[in-house]
C-alpha positions, 0 to 999 in steps of 0.5 A: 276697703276692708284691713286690719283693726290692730296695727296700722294699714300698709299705705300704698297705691296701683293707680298707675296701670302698670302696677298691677293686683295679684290676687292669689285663690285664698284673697277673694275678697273685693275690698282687700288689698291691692284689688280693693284699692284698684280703680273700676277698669284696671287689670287684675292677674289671678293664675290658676295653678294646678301642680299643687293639686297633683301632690297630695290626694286632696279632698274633691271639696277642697279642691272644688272650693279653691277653684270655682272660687276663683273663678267666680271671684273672677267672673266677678271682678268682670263684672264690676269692671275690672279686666281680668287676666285669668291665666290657667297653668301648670305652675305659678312659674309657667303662668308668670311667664306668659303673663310677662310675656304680654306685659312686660312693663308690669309690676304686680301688687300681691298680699303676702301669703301666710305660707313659710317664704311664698313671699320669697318664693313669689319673687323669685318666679316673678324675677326668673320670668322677667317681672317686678313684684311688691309684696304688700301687707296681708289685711284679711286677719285682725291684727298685723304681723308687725302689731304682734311683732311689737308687743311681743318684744315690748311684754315680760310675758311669755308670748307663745301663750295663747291666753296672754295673747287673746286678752291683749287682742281682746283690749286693742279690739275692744271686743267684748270689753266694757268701758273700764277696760275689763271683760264683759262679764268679768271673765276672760272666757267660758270654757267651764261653760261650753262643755255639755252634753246635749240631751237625746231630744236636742235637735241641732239648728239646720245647716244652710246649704248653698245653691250652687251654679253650672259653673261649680258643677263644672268645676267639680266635675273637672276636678274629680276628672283632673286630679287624683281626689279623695272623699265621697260624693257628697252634696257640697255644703260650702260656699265658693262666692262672697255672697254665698259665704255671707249669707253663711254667717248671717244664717250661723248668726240668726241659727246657730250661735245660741246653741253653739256655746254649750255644746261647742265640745261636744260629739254626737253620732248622725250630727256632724255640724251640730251649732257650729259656724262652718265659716273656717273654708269662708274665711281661709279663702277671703270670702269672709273678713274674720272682722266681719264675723267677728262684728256680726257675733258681738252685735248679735250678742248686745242686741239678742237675748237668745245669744248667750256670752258664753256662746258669743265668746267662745265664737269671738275666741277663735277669731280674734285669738286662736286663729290669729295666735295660730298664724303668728306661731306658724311664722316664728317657728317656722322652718323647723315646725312642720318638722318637729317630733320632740317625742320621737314618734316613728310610725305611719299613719294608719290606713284607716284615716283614709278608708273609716274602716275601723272597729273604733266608733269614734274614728270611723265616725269622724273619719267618715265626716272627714270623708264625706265633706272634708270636715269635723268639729275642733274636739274631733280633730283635737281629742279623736283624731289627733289623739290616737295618732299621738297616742299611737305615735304617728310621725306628726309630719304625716298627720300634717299631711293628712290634715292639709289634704283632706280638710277643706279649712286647712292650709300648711299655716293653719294645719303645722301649729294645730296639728303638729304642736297642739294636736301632737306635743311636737315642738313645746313652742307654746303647747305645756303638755300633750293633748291626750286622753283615754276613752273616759274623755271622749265617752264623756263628750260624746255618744260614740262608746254606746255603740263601740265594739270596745269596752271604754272601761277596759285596759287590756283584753281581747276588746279593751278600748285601744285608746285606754289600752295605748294611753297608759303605753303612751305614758310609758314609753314617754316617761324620760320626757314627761314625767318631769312635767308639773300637770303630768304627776298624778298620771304618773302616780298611776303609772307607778301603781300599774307596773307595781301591779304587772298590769302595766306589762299586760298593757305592753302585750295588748299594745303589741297584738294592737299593731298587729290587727292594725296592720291586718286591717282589723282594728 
């Protein structure tokens, strides 16, 4: 059985035949949860939903991965024993329905979901079908919700700071700890060394693609029939079965873990995976324990000279840290979050986040990314993407919504904390100041300004980068609520020199002949 390593395992059983596992389409894993203590020959429920997919135009790989995952979890289950009942509906509440229809006597077993109230929410269409349901403890993350619970409530600290939380996560897992209790190495991470450039000759380690079967061809090809999707048609380079996704992390472990620290940060044109791992769609959907990836890295690091600690650290930071910091954020400050805009941003997102059709080089690039595989790297979503909605002042709803539908690791858990606190300053639950940056940023770790139609050195004129351009606007028309700010006062020293200058009301007009080309689609 495979559960958490911070906080104890929830003790419970389905030997009885009519406490039934409900295996939801992000819990493909065999050994968790209720399905991992079912005995070979027991029932299973897994309800393929569909109403959800008809709401957002979600990427066909996202759509395809969620689908034709589970239904080769399912075929594999068959396999193993189990009897499957696959129900395919409109909605959980049509497919509860029928299932009690032909079982009445059940009670079904099913791991929360991270998703605000699905736990409350699975209880009521299981009561108004006529059922019982026990929502049990999710194992497929590093620690529990009531392990977090409990230090948070014990420590002095401010919790919502994700490097108080990775330090002590780093000392309940032992990962990357010597037998003092200090960090190997002696520092907590490398962030200092994970910002290069790669040189022009680097070539980046190659990207296993998985072979996939008639049965995800189907799949795709359904979902492009059935549903109103998004993004080109791309070769599906993401796995849909466990086996697939852990060949997926041994490749990344044999591959690419050596060079993925260094050049974690950094953006190059024509290189839209560089060294990452491309586990997040893996690991959301169940087909990879973060433990397992988190155990493959380490060792790898204690047992390779090739594996930096710089490179494993950086690997191990988001799994035991951020991810699992992401999760708890979501809960506690949630409802309210994915609502939030502390900075009264008011406007929609431009239609070039869906078309790629823009002037700017950075966006088109990793709008295209996006486009093509339903994926970027953590500084394109963070510096490129998310950046110029903040800066443009996107309603961080929308952004939301964008990301959830058009990421193939995203989920409204994982999205509402990235996307609306860290990628857009919306609520202040953990985030000290706004992500943003000018163009000297993102010329800095990438390619993208070489072949620009703007000028990354220039504020205002005809071609002045936008980001320049919006970035001192941003500072701005936000002063009320940032000049106050401790890591803010040298930028709004020079905010002072610009409008001593009068530059700062040639920067207002630029802005404004911005929103103009951007509503005529010539930005």
């Amino acid at each position: 059985m495979t559960a958490p390593v911070v906080g104890e395992t929830q003790q419970y059983s389905v030997d009885d035949e009519h406490r039934v596992p409900w295996v939801l389409g992000t819990q493909l894993h065999p050994d968790a949860g209720p399905v991992g203590r079912a005995p070979e020959g027991s029932r299973v429920l897994m309800i393929e939903a569909h109403d959800f997919a008809r709401r957002k135009p979600y990427h066909h790989h996202k759509l395809t991965l969620v689908f034709s995952g589970m239904r080769h979890f399912r075929d594999e289950l068959r396999d193993r024993g189990y009897d499957v009942e696959y129900v395919e509906a409109d909605s959980f509440g049509e497919g509860l329905r029928r299932y009690f229809e032909r079982h009445p006597d059940d009670e079904l077993v099913s791991m929360r979901s991270p998703s605000h109230r699905s736990g409350d929410r699975f209880r009521e269409l299981v009561d108004e079908a006529g059922g019982r349901l026990d929502v049990v403890q999710n194992e497929l993350f590093v620690g529990t919700r009531a392990a977090f619970d409990e230090w948070a409530n014990a420590t002095e600290k401010d919790v919502f700071t994700h490097e108080t939380f990775y330090r002590w996560m780093r000392r309940r897992t032992g990962v990357l700890m010597t037998d003092d209790g200090d960090p190997v190495g002696g520092e907590w991470n490398y962030d200092d060394e994970n910002q290069e450039s790669p040189p022009d000759d680097w070539e980046s380690p190659p990207v296993l693609r998985p072979d996939h079967d008639e049965l995800t061809a189907r799949t795709s090809e359904w979902v492009r029939e059935e549903f109103d999707v998004w993004g080109a048609d791309e070769e599906l380079v993401w796995p849909v079965t466990r086996e697939q996704a852990l060949a997926k992390l041994e490749h990344f472990v044999a591959h690419r873990l050596p060079a993925f620290g260094p050049y974690q940060d950094a953006m190059r044109s024509d290189d839209w995976a560089m060294a990452h791992a491309l586990l997040g769609s893996s690991i959301n959907l169940g087909l990879v324990h973060p433990w397992e990836a988190v155990r493959a890295v380490e060792d790898a690091y204690h047992e390779r000279d090739d594996v930096a600690l710089n490179s494993a650290e950086g690997v191990l930071r988001q799994l035991v840290g951020w991810r699992e910091f992401m999760r708890h954020v979501y809960r506690h400050a949630m409802p309210g979050l994915d609502e939030a805009n502390q900075l009264d941003a008011v406007h929609d997102l431009p239609e070039f986040y869906w078309t790629a059709e823009t002037n700017m080089e950075c966006l088109r690039q990793s709008v295209t990314d996006v486009e093509r595989r339903g994926y970027s790297h953590h500084i394109q979503r963070l510096m490129v993407l998310a950046n110029f909605a903040t800066l443009w002042g996107v309603e961080p709803d929308r952004l939301n919504e964008w990301f959830h539908a058009t990421y193939v690791d995203a989920y409204h858990w994982v999205t509402t904390p990235n996307v609306v606190e860290m990628g857009q300053y919306g609520d202040g639950v953990f985030a000290t100041k706004p992500y943003v940056s000018s163009a000297n940023y993102i010329d800095r770790m990438s390619d993208y300004c070489g072949d620009c139609h703007y000028y990354k050195t220039k504020d205002t004129g005809s071609r002045a980068c936008p980001f320049n351009t919006l970035y001192w606007d941003f500072l701005d028309r936000n002063e009320d609520d940032l000049r106050s700010n401790h890591r803010m006062g040298l930028m709004y020293s020079h905010v002072d020199s610009k409008r001593e200058s009068g530059e700062m009301a040639e920067i207002r007009d630029r802005v404004e002949k911005l929103r103009e080309k951007q509503q005529y689609g010539e930005l």
